[in-house]
SEKE-980987 format. One record per atom (N, C-alpha, C, O): residue in three letters; chain; atom name; y, x, z. Coordinates in Angstrom, 3 decimals, decimal comma, padded with zeros to 6 digits. Each point is the difference from the previous one (the first is absolute). Layout:
// residues N
R   residu   chaine   atome          y          x          z
R      ALA        A      CA          Y          X          Z
...
***
This chain:
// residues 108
R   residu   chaine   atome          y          x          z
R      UNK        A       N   -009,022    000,315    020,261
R      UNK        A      CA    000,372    000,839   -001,111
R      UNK        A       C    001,303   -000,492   -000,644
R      UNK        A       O    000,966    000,648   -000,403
R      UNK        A       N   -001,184   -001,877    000,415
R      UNK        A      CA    001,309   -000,656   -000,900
R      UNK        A       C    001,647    000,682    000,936
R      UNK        A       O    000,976    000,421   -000,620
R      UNK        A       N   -001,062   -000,478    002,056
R      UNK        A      CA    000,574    000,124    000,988
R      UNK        A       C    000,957    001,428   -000,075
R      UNK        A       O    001,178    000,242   -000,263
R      UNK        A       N   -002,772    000,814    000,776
R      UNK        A      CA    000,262    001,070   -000,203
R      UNK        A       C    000,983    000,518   -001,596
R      UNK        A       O    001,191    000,283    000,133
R      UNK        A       N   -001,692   -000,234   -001,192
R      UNK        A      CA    000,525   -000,028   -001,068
R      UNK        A       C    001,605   -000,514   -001,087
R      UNK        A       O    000,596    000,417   -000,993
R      UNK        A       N   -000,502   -001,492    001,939
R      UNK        A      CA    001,150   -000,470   -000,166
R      UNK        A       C   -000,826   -001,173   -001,564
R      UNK        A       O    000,694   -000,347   -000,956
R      UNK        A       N   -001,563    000,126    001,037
R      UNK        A      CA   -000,720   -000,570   -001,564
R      UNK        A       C    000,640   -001,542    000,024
R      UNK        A       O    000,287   -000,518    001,080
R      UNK        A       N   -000,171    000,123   -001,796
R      UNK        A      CA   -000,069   -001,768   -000,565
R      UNK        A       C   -001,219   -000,461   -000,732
R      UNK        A       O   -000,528    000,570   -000,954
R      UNK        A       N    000,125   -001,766    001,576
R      UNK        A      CA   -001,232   -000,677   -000,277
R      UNK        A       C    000,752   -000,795   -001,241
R      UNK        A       O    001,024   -000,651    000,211
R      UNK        A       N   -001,695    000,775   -001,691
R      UNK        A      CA    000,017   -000,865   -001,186
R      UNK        A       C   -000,766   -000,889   -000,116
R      UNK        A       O   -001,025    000,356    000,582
R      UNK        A       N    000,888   -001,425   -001,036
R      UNK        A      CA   -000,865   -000,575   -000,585
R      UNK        A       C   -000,071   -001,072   -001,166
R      UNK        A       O   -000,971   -000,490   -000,576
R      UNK        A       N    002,125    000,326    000,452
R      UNK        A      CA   -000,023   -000,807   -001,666
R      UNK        A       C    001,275    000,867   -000,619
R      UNK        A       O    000,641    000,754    000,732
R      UNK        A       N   -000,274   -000,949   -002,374
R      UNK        A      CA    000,789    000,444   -000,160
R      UNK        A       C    001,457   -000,292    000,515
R      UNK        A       O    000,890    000,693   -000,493
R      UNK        A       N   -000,451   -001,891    001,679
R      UNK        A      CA    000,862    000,086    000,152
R      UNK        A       C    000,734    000,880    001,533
R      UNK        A       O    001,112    000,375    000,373
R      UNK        A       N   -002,232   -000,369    000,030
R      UNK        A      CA    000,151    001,377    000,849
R      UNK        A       C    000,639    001,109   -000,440
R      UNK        A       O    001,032    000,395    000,543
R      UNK        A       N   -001,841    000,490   -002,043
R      UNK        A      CA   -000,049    000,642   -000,783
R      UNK        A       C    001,012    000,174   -000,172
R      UNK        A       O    000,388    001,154   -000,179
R      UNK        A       N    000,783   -002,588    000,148
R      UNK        A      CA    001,341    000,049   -001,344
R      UNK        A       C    000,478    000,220    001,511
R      UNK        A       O    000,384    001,165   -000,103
R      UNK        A       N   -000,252   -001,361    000,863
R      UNK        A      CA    000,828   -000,025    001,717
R      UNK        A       C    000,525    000,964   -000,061
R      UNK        A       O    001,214    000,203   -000,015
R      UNK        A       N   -002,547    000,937   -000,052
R      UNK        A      CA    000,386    001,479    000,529
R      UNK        A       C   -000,011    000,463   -000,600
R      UNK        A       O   -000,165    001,167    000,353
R      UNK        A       N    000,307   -001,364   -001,945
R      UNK        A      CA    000,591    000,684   -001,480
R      UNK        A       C    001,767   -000,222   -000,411
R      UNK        A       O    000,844    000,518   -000,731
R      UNK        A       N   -000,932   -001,387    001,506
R      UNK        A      CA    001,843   -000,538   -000,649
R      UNK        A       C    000,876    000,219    001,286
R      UNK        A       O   -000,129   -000,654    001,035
R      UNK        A       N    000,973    001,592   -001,227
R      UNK        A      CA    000,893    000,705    001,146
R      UNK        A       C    000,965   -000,942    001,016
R      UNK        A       O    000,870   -000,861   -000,133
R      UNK        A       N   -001,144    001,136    000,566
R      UNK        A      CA    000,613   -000,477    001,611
R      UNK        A       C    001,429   -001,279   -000,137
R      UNK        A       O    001,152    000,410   -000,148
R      UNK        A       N   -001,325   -001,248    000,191
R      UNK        A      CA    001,339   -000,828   -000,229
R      UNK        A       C    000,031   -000,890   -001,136
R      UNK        A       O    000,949   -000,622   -000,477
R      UNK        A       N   -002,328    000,684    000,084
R      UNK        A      CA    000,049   -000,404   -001,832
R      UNK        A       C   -001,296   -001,311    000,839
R      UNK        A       O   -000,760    000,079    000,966
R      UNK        A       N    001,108   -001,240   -002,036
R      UNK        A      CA   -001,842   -000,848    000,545
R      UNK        A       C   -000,653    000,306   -001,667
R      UNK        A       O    000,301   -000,206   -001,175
R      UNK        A       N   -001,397    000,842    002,016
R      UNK        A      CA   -000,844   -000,379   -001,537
R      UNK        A       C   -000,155   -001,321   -000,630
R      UNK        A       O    000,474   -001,032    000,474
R      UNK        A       N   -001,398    001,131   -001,942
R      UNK        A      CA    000,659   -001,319   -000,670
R      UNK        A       C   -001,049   -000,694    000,092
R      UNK        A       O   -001,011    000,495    000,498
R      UNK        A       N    001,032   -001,766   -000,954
R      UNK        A      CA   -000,618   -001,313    001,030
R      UNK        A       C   -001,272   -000,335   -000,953
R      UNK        A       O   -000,128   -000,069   -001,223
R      UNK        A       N   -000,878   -000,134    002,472
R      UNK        A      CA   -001,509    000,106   -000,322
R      UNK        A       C   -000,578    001,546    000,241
R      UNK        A       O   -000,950    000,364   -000,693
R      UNK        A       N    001,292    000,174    001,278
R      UNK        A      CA    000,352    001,262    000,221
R      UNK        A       C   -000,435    000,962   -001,191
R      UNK        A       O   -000,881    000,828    000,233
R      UNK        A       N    001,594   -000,914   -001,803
R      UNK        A      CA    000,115    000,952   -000,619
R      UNK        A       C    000,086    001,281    000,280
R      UNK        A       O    000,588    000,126    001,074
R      UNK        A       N   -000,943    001,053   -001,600
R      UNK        A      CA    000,733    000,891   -000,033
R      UNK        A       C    001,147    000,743   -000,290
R      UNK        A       O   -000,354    000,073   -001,176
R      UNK        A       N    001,221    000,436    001,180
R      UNK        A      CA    001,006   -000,050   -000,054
R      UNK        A       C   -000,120    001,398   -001,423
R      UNK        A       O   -000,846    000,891   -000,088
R      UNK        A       N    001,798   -001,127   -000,665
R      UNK        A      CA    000,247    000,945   -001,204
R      UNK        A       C    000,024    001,435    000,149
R      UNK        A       O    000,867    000,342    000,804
R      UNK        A       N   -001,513    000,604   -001,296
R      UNK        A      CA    000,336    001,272    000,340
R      UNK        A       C    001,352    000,308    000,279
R      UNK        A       O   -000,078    000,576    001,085
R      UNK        A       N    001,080   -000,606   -001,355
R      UNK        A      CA    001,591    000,197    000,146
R      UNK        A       C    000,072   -000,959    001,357
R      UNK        A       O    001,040    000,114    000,649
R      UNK        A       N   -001,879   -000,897   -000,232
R      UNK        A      CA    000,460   -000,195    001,753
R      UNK        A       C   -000,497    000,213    000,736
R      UNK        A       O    000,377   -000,151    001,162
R      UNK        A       N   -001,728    000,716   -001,616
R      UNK        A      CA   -000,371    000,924    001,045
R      UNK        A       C    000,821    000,782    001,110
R      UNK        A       O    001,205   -000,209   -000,140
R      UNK        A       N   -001,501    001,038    001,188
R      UNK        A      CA    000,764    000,247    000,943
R      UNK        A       C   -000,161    001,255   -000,634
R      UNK        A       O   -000,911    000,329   -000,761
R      UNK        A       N    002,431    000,728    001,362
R      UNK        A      CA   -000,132    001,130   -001,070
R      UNK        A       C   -001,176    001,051    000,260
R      UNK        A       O   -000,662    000,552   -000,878
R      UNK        A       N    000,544   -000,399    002,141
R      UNK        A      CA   -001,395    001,453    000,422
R      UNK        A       C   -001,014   -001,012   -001,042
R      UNK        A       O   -000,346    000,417   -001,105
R      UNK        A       N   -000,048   -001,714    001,591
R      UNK        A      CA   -001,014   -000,468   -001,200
R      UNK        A       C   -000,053    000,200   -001,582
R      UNK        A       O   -001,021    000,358   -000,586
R      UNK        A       N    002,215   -000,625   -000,027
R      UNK        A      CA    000,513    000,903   -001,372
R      UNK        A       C   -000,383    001,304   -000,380
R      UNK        A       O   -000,526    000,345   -001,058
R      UNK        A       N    000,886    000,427    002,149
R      UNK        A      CA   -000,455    001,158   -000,001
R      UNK        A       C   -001,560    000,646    000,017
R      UNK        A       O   -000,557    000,756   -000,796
R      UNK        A       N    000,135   -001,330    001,945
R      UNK        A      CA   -001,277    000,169   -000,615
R      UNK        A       C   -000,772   -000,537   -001,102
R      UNK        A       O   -000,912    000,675   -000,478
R      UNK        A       N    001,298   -002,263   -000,140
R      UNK        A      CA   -000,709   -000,417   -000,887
R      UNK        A       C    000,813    001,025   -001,562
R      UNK        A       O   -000,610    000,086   -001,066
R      UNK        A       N    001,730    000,436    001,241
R      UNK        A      CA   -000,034    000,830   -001,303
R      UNK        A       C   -000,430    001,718    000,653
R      UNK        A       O    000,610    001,046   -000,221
R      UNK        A       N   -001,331   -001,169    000,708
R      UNK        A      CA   -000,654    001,424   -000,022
R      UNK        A       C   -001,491   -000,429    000,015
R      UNK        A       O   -000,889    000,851   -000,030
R      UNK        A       N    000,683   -001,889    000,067
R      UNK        A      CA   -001,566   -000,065   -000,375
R      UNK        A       C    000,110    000,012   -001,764
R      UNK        A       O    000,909   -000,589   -000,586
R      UNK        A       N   -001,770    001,202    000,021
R      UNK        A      CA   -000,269    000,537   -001,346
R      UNK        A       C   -000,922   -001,266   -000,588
R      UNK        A       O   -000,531   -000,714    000,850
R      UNK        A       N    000,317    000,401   -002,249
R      UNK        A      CA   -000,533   -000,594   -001,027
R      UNK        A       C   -001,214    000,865    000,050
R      UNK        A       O   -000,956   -000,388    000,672
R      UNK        A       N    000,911    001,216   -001,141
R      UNK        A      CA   -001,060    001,001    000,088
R      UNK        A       C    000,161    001,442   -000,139
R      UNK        A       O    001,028    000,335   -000,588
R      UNK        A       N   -001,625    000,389    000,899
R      UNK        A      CA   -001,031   -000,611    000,957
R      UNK        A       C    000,187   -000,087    001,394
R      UNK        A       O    000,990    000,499    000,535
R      UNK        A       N   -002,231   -001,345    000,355
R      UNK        A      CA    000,818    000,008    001,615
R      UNK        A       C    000,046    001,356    000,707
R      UNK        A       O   -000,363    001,113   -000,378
R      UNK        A       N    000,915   -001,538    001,508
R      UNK        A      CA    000,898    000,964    000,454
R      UNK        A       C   -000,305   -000,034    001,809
R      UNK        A       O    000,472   -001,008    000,525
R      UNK        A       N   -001,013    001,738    000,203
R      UNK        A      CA   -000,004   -000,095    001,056
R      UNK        A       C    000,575   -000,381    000,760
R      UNK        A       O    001,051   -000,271   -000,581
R      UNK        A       N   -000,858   -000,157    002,223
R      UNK        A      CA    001,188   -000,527    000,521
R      UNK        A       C    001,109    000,982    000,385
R      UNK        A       O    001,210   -000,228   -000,020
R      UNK        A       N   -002,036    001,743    000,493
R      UNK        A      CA    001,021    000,503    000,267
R      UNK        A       C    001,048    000,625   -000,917
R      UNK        A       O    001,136    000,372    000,293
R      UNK        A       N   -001,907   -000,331   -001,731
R      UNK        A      CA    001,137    000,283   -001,224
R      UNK        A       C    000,839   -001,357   -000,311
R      UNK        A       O    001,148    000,131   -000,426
R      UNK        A       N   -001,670   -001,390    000,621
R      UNK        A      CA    001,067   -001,154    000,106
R      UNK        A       C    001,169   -000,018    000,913
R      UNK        A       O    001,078   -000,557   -000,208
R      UNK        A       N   -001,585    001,525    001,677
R      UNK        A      CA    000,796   -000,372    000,965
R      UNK        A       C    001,307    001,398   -000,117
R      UNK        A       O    001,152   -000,065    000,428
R      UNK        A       N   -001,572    000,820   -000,883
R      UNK        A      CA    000,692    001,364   -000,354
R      UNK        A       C    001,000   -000,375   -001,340
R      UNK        A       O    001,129    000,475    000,128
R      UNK        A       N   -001,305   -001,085   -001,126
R      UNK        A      CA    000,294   -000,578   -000,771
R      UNK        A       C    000,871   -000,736    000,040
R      UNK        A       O    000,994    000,125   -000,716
R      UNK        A       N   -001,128   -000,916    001,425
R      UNK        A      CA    000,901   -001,460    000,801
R      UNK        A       C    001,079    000,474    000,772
R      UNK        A       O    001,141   -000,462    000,014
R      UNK        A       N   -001,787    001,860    000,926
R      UNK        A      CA    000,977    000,361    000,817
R      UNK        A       C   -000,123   -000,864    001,673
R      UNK        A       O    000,915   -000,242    000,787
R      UNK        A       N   -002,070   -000,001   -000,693
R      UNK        A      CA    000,191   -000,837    000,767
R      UNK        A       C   -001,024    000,791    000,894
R      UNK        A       O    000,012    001,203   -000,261
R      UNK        A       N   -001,084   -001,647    001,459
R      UNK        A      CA   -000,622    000,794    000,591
R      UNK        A       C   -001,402   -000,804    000,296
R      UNK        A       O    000,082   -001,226    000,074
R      UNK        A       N   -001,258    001,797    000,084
R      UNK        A      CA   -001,606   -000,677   -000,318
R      UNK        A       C    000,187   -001,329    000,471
R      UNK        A       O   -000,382   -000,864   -000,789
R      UNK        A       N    000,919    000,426    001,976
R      UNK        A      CA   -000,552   -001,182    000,253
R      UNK        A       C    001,035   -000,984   -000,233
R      UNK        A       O   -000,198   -001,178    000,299
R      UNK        A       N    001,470    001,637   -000,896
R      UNK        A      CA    000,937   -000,955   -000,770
R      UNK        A       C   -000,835   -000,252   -001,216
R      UNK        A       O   -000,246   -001,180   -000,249
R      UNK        A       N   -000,222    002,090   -000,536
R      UNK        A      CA   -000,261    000,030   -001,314
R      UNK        A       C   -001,949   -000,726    000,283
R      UNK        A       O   -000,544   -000,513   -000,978
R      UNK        A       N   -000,046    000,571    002,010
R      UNK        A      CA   -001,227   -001,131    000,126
R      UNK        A       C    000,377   -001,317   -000,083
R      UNK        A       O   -000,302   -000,741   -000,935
R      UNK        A       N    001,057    000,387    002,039
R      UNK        A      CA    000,635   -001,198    000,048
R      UNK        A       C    000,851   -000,641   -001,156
R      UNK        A       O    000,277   -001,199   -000,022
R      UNK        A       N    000,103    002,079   -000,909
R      UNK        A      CA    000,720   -000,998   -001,388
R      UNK        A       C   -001,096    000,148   -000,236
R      UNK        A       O   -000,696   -000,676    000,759
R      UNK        A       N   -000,110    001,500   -001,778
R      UNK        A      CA   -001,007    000,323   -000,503
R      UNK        A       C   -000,775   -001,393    000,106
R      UNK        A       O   -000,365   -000,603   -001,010
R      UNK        A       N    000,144    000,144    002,285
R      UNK        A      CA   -001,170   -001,296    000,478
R      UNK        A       C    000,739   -001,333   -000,131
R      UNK        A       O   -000,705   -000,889   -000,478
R      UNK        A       N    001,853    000,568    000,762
R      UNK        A      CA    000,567   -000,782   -000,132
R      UNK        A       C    000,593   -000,234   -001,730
R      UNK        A       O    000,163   -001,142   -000,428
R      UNK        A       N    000,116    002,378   -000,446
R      UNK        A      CA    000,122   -000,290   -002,098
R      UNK        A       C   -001,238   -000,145    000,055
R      UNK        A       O    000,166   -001,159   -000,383
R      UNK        A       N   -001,555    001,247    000,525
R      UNK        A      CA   -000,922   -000,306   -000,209
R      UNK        A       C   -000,611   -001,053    000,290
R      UNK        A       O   -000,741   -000,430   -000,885
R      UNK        A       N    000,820   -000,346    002,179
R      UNK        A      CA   -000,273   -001,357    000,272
R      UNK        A       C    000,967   -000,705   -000,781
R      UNK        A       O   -000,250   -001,191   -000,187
R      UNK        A       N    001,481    001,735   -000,400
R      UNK        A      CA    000,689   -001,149   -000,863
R      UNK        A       C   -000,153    000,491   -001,107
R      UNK        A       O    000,971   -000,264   -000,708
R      UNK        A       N   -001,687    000,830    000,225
R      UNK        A      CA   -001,030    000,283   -001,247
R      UNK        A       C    001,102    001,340   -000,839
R      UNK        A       O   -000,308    000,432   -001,111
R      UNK        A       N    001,637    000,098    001,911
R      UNK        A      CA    000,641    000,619   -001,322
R      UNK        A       C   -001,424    001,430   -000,061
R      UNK        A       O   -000,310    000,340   -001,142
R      UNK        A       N   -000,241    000,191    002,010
R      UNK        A      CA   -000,320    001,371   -000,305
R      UNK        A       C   -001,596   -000,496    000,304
R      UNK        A       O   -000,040   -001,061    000,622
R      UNK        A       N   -001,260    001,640   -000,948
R      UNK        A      CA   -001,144    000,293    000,326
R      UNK        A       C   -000,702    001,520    000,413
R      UNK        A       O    000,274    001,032   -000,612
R      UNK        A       N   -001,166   -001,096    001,688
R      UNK        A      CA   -000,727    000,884    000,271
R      UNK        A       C   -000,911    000,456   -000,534
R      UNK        A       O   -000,640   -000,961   -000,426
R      UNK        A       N    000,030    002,083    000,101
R      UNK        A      CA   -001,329    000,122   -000,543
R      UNK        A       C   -000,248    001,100    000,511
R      UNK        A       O    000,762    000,644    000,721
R      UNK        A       N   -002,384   -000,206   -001,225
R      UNK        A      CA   -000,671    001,116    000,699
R      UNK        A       C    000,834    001,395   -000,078
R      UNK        A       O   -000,248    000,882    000,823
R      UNK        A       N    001,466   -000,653   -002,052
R      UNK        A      CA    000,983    001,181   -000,135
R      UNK        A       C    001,444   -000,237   -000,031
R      UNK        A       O    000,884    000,478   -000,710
R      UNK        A       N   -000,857   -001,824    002,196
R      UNK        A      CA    001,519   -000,264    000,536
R      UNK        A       C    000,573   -000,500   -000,335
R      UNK        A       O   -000,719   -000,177   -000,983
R      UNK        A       N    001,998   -000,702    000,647
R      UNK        A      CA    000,581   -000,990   -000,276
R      UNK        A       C    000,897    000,436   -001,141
R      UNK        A       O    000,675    001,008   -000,210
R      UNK        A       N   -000,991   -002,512   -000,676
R      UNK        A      CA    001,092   -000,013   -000,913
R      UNK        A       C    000,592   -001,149   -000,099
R      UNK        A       O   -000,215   -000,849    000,865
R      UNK        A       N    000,925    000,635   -001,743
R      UNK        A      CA    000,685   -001,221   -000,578
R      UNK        A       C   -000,869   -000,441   -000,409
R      UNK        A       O   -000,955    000,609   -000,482
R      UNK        A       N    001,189   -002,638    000,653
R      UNK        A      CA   -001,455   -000,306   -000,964
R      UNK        A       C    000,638   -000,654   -001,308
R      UNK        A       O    001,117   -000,417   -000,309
R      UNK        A       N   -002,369    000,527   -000,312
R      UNK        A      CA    000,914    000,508   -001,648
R      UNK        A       C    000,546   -002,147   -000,089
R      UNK        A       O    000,599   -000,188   -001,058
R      UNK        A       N   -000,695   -000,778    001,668
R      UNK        A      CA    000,225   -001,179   -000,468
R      UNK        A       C    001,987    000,037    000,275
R      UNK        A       O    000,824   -000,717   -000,568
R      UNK        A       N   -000,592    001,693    001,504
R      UNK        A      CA    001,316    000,058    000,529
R      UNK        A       C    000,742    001,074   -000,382
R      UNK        A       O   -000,245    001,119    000,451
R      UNK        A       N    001,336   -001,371   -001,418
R      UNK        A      CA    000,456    000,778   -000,821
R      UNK        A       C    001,421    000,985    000,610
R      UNK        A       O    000,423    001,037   -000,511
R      UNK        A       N    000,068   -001,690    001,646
R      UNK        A      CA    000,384    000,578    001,308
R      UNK        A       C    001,550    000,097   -000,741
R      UNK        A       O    000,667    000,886    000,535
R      UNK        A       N   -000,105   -001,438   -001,397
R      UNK        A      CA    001,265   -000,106    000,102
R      UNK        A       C    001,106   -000,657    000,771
R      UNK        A       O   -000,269   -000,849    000,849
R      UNK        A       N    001,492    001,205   -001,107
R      UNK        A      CA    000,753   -000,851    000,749
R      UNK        A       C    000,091   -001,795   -000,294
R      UNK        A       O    000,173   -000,482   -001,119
R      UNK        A       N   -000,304   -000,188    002,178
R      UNK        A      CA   -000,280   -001,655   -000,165
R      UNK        A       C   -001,155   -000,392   -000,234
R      UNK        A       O   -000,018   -001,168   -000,386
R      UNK        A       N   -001,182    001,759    000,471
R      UNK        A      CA   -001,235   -000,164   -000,093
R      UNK        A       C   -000,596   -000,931    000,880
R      UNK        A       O    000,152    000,382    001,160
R      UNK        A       N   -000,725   -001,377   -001,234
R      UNK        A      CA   -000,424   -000,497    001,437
R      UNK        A       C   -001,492   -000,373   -000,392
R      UNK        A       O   -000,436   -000,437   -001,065
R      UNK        A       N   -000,215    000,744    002,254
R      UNK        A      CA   -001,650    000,135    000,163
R      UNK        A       C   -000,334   -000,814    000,987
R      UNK        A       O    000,414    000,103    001,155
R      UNK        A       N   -001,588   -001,397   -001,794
R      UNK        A      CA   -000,400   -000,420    000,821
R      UNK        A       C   -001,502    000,294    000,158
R      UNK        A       O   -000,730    000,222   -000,966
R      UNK        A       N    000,155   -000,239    002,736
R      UNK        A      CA   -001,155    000,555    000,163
R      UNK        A       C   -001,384   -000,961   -000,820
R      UNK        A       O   -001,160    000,407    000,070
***
């Protein structure tokens, strides 16, 4: 599945910060997460089209974002293992501890 899919296996947050912080950049050491403003930009994008409230389905995140379902799964899973957005039973939002401005940095 991982194969087929094109997926990346996570498993601590510094995985997380790997494939959150754009191509050419090293994430920061201990593997932080990296600040909303370095996020990679499609990631930006979807984390400001996920809503405060209320949540918001993926495919209105991914329509939103501009991006397409399984771009917008894949940020979606990856701001969420680094805690910026949460899932719930009526779709993802921002979670309210992350105030999602510019220079923000979140650790998991």
């Amino acid at each position: 599945m991982l194969r087929d899919w094109n997926a990346v296996c996570v498993t601590d947050a510094a995985d997380v910060a790997e494939q959150v912080t754009p191509i050419g950049t090293e994430p920061r050491d201990g593997g932080a997460l990296p600040a909303v403003d370095e996020l990679e930009p499609e990631a930006q994008r979807v984390l400001a089209a996920v809503p405060r409230r209320p949540p918001a389905g993926t495919s209105t995140v991914a329509v939103a974002a501009g991006v397409g379902l399984d771009a917008a799964l894949r940020h979606l899973g990856l701001l969420a293992a680094g805690g910026f957005v949460e899932r719930g039973s009526a779709g993802w939002r921002r979670k309210p501890s992350n105030t999602g401005g510019h220079g923000d940095s979140v650790s998991p």
